[in-house]
VOBA-513633 format. One record per atom (N, C-alpha, C, O, CB): residue in three letters; x, y, z. Coordinates in steps of 0.05 Angstrom, whole numbers, padded with zeros to 5 digits, always signed. Each point is the difference from the previous one (the first is absolute). Last residue first. Glycine has a CB too. Layout:
REM residues N
ALAXYZ;...
This chain:
REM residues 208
UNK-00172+00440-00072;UNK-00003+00013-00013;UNK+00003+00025+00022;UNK-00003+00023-00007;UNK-00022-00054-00030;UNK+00062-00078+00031;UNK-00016+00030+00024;UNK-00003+00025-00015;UNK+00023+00010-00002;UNK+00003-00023+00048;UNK-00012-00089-00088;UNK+00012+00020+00002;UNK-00013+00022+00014;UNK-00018+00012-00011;UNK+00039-00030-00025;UNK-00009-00103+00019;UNK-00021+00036+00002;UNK+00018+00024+00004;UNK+00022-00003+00008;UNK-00064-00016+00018;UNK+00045-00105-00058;UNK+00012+00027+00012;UNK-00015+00027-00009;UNK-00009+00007-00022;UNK+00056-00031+00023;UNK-00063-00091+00018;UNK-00014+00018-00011;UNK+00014+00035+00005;UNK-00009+00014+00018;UNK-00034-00055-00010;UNK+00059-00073+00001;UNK+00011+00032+00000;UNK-00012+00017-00012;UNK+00005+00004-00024;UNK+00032-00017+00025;UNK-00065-00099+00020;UNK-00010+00032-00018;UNK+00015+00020+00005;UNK-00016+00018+00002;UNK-00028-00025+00000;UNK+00054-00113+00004;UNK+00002+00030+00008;UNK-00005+00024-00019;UNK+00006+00004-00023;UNK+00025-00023+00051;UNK-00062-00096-00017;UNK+00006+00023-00010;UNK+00008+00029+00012;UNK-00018+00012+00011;UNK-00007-00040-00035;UNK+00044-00083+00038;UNK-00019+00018+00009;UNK+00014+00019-00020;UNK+00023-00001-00010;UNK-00040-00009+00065;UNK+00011-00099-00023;UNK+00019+00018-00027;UNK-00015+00021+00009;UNK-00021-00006+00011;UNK+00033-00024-00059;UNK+00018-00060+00100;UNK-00028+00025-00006;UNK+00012+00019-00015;UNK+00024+00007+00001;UNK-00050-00007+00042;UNK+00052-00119-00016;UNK+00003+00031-00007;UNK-00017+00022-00005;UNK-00021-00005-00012;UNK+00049-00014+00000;UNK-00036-00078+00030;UNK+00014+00011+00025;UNK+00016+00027-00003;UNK+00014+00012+00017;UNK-00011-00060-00004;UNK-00062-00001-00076;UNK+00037-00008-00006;UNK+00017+00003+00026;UNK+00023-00007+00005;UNK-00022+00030-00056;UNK-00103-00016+00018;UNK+00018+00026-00005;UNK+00034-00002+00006;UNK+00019+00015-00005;UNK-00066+00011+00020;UNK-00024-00098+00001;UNK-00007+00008-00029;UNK+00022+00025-00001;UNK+00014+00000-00021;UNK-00073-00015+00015;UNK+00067-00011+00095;UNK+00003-00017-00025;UNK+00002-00005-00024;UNK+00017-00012-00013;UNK-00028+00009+00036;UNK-00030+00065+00041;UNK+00036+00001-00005;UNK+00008-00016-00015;UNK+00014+00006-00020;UNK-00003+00003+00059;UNK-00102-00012-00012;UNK+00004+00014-00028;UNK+00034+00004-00002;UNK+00013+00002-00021;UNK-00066+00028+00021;UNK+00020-00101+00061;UNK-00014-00008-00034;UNK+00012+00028-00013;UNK+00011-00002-00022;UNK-00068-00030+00031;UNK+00073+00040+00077;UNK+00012-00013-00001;UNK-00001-00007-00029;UNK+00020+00003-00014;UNK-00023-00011+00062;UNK-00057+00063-00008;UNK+00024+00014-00003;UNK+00020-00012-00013;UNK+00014+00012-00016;UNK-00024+00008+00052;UNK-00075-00064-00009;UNK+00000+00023-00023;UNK+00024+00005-00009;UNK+00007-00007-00023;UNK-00041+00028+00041;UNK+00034-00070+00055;UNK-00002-00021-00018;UNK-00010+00019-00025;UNK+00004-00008-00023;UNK-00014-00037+00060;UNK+00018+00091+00053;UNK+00029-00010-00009;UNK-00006-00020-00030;UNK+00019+00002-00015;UNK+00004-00005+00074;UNK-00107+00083-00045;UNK+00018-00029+00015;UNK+00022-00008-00006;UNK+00004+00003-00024;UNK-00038-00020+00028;UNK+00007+00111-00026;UNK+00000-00029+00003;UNK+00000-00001+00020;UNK+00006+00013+00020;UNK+00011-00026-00049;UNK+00017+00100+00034;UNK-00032-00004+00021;UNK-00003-00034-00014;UNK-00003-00016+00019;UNK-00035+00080-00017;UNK+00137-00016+00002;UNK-00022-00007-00020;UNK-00021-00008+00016;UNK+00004-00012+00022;UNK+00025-00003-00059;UNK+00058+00070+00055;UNK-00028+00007+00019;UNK-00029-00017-00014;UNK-00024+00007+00003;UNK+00046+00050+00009;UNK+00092-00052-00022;UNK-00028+00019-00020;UNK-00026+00000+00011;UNK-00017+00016-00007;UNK+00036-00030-00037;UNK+00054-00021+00085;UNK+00011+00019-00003;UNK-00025+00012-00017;UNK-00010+00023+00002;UNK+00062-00040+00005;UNK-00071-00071+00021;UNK+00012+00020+00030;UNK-00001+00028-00016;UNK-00019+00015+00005;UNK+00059-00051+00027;UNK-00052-00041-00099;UNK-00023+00020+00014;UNK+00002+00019+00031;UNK-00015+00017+00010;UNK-00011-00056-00036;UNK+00106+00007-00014;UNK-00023+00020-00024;UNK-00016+00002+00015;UNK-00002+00020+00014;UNK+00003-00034-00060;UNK+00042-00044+00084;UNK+00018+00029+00010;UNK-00018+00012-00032;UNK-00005+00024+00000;UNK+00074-00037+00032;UNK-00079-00079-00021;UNK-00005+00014+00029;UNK-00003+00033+00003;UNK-00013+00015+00014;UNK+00043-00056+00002;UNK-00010-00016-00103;UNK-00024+00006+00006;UNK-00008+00020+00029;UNK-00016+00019+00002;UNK+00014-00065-00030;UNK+00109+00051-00015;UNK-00020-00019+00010;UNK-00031+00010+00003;UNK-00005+00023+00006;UNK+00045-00042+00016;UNK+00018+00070-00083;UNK+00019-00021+00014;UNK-00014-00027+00014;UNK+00002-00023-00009;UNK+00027+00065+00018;UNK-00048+00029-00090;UNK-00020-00014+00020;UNK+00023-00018+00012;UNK+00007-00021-00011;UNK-00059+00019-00016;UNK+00077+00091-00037;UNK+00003-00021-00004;UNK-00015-00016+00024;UNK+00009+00013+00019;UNK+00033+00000-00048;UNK-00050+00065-00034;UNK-00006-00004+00028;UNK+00011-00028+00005;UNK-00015-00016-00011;UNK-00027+00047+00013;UNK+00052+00049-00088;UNK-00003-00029+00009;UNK-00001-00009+00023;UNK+00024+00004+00006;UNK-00008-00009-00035;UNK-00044+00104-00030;UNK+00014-00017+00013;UNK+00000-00028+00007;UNK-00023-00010-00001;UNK+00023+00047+00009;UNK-00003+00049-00085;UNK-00017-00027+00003;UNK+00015-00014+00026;UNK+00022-00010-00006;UNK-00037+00001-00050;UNK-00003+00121+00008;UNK+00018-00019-00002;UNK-00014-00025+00014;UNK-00023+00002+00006;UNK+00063+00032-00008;UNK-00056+00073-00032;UNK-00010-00029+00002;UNK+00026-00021-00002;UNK+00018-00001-00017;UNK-00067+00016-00006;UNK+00038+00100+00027;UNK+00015-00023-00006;UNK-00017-00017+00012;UNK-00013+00008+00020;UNK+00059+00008-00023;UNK-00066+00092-00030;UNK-00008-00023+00010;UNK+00014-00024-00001;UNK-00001-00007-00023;UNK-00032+00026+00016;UNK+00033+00090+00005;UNK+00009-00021-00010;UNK-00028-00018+00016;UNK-00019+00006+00015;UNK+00083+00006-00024;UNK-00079+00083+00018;UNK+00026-00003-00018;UNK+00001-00024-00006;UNK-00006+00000-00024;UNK+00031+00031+00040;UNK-00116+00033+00028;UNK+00019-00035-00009;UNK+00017+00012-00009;UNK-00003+00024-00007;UNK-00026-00063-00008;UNK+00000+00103+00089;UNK+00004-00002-00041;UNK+00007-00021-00001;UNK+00022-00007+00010;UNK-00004+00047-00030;UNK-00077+00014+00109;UNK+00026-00020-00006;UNK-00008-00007-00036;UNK-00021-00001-00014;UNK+00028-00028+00076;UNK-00061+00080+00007;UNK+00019+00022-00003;UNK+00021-00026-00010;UNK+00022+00002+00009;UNK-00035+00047+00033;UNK-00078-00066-00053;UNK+00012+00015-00010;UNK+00022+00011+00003;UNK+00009+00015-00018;UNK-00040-00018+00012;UNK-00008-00089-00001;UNK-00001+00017+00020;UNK+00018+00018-00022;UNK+00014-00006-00019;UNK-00021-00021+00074;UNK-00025-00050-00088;UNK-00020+00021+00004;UNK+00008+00030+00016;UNK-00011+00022+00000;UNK-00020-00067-00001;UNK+00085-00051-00015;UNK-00009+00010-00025;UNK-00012+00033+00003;UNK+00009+00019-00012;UNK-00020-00073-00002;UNK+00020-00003+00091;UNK+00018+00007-00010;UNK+00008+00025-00026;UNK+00012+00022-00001;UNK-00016-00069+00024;UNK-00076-00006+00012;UNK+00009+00029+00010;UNK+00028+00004-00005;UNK+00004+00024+00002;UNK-00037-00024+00033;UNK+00009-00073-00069;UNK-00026+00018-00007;UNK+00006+00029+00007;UNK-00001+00021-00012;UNK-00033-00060+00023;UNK+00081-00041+00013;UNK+00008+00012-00026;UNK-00016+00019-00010;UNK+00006+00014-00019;UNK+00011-00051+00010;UNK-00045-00008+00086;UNK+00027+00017+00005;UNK+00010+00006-00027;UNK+00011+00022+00000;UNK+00003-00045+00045;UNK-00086-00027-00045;UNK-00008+00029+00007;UNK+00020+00012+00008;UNK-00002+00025+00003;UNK-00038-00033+00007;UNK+00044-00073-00035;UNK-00008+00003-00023;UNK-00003+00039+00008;UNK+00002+00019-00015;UNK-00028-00082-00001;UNK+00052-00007+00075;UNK+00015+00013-00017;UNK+00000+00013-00021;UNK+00020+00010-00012;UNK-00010-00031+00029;UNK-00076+00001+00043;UNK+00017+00013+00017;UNK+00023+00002-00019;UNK+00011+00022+00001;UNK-00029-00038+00046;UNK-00041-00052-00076;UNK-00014+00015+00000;UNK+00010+00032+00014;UNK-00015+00018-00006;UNK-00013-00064+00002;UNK+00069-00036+00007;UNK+00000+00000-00029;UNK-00010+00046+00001;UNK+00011+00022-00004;UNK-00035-00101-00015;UNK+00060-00003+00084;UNK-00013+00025+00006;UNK+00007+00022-00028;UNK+00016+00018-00004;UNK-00011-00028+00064;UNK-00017-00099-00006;UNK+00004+00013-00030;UNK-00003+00034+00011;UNK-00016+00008+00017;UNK-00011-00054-00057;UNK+00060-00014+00114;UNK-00014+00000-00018;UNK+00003+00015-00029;UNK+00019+00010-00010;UNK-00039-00021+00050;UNK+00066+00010+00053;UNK-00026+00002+00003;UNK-00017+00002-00027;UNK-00019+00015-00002;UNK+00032+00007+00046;UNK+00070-00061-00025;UNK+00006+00025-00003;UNK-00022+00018+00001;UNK+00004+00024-00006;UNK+00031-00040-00018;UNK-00053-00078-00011;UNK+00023+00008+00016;UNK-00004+00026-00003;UNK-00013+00009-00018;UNK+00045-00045+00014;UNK-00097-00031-00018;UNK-00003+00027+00007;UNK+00029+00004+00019;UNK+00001+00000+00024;UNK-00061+00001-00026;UNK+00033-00065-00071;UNK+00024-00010+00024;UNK-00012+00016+00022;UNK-00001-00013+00021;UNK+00052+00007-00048;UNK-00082+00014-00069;UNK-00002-00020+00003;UNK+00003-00009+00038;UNK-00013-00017+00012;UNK+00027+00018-00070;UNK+00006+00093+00020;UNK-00027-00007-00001;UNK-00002-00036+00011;UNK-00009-00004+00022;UNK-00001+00047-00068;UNK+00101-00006+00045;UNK-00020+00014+00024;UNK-00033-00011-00009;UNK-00013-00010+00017;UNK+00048+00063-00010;UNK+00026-00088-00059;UNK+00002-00010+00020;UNK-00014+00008+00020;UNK-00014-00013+00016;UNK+00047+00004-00032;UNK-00028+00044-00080;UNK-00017-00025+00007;UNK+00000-00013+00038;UNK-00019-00011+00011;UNK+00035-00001-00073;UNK+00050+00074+00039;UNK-00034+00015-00009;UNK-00026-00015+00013;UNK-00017+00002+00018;UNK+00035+00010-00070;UNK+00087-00045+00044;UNK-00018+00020+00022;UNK-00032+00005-00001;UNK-00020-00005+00014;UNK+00063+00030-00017;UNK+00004-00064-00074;UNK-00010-00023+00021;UNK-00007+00023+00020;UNK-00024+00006+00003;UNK+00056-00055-00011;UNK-00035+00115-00081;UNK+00015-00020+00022;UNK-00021-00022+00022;UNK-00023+00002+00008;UNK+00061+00042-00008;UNK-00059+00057-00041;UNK+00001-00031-00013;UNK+00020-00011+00014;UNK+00009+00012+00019;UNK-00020-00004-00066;UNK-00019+00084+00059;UNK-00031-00019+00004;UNK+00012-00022-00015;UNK-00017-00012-00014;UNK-00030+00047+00013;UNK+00114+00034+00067;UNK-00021+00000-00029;UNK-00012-00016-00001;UNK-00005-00010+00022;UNK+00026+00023-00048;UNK+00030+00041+00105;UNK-00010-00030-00011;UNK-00010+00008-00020;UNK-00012+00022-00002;UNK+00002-00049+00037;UNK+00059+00110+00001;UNK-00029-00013+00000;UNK+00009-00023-00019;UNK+00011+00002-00021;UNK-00049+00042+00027;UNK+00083+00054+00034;UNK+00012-00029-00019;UNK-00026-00028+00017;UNK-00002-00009+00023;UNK+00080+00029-00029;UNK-00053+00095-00008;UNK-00020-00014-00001;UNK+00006-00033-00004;UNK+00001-00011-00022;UNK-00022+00056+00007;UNK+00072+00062+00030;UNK+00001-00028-00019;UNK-00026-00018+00014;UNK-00006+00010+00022;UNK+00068-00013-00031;UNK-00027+00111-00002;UNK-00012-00022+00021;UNK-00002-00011-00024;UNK-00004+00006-00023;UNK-00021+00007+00069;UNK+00091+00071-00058;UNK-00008-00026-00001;UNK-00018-00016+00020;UNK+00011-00005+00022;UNK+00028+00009-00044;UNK-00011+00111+00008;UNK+00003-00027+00016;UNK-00007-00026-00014;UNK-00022+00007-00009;UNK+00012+00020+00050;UNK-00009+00067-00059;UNK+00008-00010-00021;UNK+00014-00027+00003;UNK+00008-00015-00018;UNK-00008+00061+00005;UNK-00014+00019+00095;UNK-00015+00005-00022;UNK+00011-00017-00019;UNK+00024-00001+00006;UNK-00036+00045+00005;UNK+00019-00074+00081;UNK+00003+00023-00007;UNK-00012+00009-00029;UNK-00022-00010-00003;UNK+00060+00005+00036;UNK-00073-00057+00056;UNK+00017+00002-00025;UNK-00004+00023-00016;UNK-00022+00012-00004;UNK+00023-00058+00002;UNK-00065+00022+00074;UNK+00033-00003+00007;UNK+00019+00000-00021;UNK+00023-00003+00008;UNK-00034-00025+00027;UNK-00082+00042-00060;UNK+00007+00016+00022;UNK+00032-00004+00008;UNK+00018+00016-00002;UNK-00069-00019+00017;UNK+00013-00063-00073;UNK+00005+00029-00017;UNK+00008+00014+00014;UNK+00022+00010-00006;UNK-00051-00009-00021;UNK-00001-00078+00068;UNK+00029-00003-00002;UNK+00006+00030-00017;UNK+00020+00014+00005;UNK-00016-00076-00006;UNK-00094+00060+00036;UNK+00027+00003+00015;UNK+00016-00010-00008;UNK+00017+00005+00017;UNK-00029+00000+00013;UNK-00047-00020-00090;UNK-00005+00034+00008;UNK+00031+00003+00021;UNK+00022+00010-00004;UNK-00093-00004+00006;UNK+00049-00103-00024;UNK+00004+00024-00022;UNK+00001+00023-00003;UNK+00010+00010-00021;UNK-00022-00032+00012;UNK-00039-00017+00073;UNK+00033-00018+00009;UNK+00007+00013-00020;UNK+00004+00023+00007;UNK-00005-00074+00011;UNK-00080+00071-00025;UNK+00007+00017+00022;UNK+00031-00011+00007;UNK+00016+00013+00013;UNK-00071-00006+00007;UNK+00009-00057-00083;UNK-00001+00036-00013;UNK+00021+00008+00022;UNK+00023+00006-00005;UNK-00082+00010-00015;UNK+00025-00095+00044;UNK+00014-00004-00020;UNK+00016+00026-00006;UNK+00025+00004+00003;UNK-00058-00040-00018;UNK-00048+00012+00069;UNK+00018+00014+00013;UNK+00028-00004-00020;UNK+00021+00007+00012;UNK-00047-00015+00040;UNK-00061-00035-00067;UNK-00006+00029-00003;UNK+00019+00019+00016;UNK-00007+00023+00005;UNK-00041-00037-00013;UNK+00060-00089-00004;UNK-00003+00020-00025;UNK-00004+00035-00001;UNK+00009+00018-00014;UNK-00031-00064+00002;UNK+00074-00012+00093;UNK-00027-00005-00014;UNK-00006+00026-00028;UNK+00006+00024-00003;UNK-00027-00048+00060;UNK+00122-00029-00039;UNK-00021+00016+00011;UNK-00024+00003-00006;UNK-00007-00008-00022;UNK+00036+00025+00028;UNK+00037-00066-00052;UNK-00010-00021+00036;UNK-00016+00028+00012;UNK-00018-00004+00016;UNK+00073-00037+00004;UNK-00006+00062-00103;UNK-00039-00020-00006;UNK-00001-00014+00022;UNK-00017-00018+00002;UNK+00011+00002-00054;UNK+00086+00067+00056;UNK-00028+00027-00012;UNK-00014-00030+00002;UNK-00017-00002+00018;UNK+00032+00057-00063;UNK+00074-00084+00056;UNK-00012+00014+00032;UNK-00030+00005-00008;UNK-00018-00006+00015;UNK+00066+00036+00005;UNK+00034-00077-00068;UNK-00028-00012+00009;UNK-00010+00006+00018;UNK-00007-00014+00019;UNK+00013-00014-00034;UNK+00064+00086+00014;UNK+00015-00024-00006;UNK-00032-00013+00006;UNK-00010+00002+00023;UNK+00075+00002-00009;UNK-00030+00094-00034;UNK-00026-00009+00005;UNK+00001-00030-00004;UNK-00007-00007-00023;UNK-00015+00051+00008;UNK+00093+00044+00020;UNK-00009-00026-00011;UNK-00031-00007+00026;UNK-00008+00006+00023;UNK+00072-00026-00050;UNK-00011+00112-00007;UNK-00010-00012+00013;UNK-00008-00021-00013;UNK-00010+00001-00022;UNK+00005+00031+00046;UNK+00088+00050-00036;UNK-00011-00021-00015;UNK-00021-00015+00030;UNK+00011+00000+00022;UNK+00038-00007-00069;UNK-00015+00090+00062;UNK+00009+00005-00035;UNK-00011-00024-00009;UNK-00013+00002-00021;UNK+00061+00024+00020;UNK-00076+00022+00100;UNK+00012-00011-00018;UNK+00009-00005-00031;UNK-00010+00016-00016;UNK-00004-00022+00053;UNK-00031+00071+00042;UNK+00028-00015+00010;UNK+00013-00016-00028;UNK+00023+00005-00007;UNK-00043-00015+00061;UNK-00068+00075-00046;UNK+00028-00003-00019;UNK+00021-00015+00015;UNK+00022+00008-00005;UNK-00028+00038-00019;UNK-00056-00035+00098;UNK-00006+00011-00028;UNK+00026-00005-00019;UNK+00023-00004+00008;UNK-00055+00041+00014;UNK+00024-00088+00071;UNK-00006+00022-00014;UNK-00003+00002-00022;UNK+00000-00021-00013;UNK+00014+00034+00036;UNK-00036-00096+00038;UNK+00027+00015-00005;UNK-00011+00027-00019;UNK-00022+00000-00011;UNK+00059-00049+00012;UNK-00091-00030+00030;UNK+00024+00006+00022;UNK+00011+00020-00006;UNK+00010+00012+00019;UNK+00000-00051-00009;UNK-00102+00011-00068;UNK+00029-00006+00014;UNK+00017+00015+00018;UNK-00002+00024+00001;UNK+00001-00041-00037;UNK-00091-00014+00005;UNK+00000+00016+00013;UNK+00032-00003+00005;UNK+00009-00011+00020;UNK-00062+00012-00004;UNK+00008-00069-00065;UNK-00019+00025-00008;UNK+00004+00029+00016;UNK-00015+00019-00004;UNK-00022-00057-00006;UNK+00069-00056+00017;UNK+00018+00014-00020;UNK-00017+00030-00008;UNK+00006+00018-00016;UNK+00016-00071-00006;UNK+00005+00025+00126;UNK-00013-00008-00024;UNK+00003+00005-00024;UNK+00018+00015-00005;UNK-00037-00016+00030;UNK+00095-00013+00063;UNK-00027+00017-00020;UNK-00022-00007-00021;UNK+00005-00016-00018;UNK+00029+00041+00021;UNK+00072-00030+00062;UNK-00021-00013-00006;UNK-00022+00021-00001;UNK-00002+00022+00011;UNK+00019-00065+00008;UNK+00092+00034-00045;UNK-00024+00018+00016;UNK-00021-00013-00006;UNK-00003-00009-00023;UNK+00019+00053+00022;UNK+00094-00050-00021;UNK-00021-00008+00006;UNK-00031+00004+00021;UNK-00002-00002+00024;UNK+00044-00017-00042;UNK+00073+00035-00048;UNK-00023+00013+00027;UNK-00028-00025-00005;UNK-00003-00013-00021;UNK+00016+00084+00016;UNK+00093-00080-00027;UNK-00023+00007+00001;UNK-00012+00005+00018;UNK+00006-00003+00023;UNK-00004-00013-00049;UNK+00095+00005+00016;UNK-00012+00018-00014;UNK-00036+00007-00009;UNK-00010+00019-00012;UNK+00062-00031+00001;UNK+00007-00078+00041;UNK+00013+00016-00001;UNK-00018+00029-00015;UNK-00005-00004-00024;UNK+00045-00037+00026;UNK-00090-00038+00049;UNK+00015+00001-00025;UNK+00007+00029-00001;UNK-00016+00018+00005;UNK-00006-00057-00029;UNK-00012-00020+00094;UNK+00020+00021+00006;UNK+00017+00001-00033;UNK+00024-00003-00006;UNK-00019-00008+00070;UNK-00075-00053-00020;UNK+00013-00002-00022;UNK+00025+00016+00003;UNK+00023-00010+00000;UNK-00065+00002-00024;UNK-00043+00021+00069;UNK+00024-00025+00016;UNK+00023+00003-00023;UNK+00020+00011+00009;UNK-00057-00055+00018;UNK-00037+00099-00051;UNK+00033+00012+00013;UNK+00002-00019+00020;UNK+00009+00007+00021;UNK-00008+00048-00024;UNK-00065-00102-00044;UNK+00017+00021-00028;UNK+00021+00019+00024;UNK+00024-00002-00003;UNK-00076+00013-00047;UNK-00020-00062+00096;UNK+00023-00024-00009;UNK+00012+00022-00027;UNK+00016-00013-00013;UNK-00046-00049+00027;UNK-00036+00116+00032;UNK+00020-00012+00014;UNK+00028-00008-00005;UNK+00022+00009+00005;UNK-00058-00018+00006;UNK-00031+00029-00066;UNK+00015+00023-00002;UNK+00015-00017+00023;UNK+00023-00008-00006;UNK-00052+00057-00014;UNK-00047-00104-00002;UNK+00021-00005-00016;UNK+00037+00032-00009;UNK+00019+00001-00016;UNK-00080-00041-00007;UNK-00015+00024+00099;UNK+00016-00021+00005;UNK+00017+00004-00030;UNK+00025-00002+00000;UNK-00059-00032+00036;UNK-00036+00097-00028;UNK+00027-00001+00017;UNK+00008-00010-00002;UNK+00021+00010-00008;UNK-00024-00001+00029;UNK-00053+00015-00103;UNK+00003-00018+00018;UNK+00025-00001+00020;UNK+00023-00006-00008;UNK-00050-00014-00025;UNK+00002+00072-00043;UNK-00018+00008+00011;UNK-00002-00017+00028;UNK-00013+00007+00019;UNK-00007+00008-00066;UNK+00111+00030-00017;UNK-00025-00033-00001;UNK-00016+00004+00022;UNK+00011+00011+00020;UNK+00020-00052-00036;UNK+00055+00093-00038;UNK-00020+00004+00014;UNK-00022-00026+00000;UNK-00010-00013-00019;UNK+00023+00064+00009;UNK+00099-00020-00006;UNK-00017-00025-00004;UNK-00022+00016+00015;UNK+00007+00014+00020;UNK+00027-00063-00020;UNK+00061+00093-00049;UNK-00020+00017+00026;UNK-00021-00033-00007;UNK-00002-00005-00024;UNK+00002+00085+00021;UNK+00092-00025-00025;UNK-00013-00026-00013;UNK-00035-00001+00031;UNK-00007+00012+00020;UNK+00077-00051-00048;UNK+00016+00109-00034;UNK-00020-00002+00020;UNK-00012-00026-00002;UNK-00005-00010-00022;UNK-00002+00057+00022;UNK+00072-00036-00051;UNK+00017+00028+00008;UNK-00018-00004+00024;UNK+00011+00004+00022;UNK+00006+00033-00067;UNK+00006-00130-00006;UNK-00025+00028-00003;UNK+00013+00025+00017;UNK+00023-00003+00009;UNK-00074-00031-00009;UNK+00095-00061-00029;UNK+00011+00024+00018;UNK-00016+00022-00009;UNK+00010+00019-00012;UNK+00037-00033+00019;UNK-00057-00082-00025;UNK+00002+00017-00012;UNK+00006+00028-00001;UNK-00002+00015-00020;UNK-00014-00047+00016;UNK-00002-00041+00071;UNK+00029-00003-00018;UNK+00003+00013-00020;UNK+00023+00000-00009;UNK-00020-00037+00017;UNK-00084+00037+00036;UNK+00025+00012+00017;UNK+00025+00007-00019;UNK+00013+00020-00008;UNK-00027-00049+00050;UNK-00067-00011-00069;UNK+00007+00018-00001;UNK+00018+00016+00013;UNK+00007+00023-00007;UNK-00038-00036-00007;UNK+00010-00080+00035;UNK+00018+00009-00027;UNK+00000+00030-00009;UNK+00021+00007-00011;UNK-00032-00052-00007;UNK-00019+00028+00101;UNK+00019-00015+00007;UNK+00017+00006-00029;UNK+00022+00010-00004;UNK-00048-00046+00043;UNK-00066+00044-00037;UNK+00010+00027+00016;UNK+00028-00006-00003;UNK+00011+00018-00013;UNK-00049-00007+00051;UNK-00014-00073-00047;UNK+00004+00008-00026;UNK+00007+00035-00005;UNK+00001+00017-00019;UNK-00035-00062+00010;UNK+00010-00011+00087;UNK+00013-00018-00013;UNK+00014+00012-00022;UNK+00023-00006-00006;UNK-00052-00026+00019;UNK-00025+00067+00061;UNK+00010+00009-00007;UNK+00024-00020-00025;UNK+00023+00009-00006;UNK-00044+00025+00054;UNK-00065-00046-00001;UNK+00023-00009+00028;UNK+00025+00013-00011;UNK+00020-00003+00014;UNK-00039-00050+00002;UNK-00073+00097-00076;UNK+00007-00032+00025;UNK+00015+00006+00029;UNK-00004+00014+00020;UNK+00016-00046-00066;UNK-00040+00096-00030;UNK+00027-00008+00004;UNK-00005-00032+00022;UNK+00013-00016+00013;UNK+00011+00079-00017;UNK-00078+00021-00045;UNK-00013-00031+00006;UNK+00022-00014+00000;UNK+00000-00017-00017;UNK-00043+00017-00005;UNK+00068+00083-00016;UNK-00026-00005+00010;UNK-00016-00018+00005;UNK-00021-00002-00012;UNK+00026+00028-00001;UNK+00094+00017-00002;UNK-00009-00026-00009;UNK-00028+00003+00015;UNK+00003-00003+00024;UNK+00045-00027-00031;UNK+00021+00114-00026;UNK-00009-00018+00018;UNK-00018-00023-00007;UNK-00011+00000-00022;UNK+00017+00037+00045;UNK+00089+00029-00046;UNK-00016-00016-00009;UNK-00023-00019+00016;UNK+00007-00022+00008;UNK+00033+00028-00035;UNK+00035+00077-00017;UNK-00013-00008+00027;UNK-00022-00016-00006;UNK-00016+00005-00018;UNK+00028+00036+00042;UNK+00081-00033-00075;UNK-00014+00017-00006;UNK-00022-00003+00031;UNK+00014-00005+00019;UNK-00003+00003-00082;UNK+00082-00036+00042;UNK-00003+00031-00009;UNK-00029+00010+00010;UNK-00001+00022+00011;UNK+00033-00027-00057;UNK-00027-00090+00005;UNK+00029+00013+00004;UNK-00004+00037+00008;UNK-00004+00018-00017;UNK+00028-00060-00025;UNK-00092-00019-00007;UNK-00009-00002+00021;UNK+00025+00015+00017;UNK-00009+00017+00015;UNK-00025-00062-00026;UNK-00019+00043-00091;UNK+00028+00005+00025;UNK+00000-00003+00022;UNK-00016+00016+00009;UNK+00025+00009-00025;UNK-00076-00066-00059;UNK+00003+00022+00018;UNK+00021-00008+00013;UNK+00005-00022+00010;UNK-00047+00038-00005;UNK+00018-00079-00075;UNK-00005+00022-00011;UNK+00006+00025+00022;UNK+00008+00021-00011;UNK-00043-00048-00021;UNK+00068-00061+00056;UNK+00006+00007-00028;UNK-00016+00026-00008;UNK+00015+00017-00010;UNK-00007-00067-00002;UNK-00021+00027+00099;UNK+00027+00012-00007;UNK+00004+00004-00025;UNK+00009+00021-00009;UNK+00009-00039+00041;UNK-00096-00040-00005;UNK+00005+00029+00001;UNK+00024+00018-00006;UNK-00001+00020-00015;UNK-00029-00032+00042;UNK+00039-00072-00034;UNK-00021+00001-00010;UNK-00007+00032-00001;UNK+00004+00016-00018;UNK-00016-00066+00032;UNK+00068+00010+00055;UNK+00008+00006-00023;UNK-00010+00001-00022;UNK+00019+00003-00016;UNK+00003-00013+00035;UNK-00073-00007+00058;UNK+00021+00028+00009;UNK+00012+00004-00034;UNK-00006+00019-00015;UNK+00027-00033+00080;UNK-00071-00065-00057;UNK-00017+00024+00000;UNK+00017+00025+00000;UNK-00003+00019-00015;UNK-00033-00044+00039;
């Protein structure tokens, strides 16, 4: 994901926050890219906690929602949105979109990086309900507002295809949360090789 992004935005130099940062995993690679500002915001304590256990060299971490952030005006040059916009509820979409415009400076980059609709994944959340399921309908409207809002300019778009590889039955449905039964899960890994192929959307904007 990190380097994915990198290919089209700078990351070296410039200030950079992650909106929906977790435990900060991917905080860790942006590090290494020596942003000038690096800053993780996530709506959940435990996961700001376990991110400054970490004590990664040069970031900040603040807990927040995405519809109300932590931090000021124009702070930043690039904001990521790591499968954050379609887990929110539809009619608060806009308002997550409004405040990253707010914290970023003018002509800034937000990136958007959303599952797509083909791949074993796909199929998995509907069939499996991992991950809480299909949520077709929530992605369909994060591109919606994406598209619509006004103070942000499409520029690009990259698509690319990932591979998941299924180590054991135990630890998928632990780690993905599949609602099956083990003898579902078991029949579709099977047919799928014990691999999940998924789609990614980069969707890049520009802060008008």
């Amino acid at each position: 994901l990190v380097s994915t992004i990198h290919k089209k935005v700078s990351i070296a130099g410039n200030r950079l926050v992650e909106l929906g940062c977790g435990s900060g995993d991917r905080i860790v690679e942006f590090a290494r890219l020596k942003p000038r500002l690096l800053y993780g915001i996530d709506a959940a304590d435990e996961n700001i906690r376990r991110a400054r256990m970490r004590a990664i060299h040069g970031a900040h971490f603040e807990v927040g929602p995405l519809t109300n952030l932590p931090v000021g005006g124009g702070s930043f040059d690039v904001a990521v949105f790591p499968f954050t916009l379609h887990q929110l509820p539809v009619a608060r979409m806009a308002e997550a979109i409004s405040e990253a415009v707010r914290v970023c400076a003018w002509n800034a980059t937000i990136v958007f990086v959303e599952t797509g609709f083909r791949g074993t994944y796909v199929e998995a959340q509907s069939k499996l309900g991992i991950c809480g399921g299909v949520k077709t309908f929530a992605k369909r409207a994060a591109q919606r507002e994406m598209a619509s809002h006004k103070s942000i300019a499409f520029d690009c778009e990259i698509t690319d295809q990932v591979s998941i590889q299924v180590e054991t039955v135990p630890e998928f449905i632990a780690q993905l949360e599949a609602k099956a039964d083990v003898e579902t899960v078991v029949e579709f890994l099977r047919k799928a090789r014990f691999e999940l192929t998924a789609e990614r959307r980069f969707c890049f904007y520009k802060v008008k």
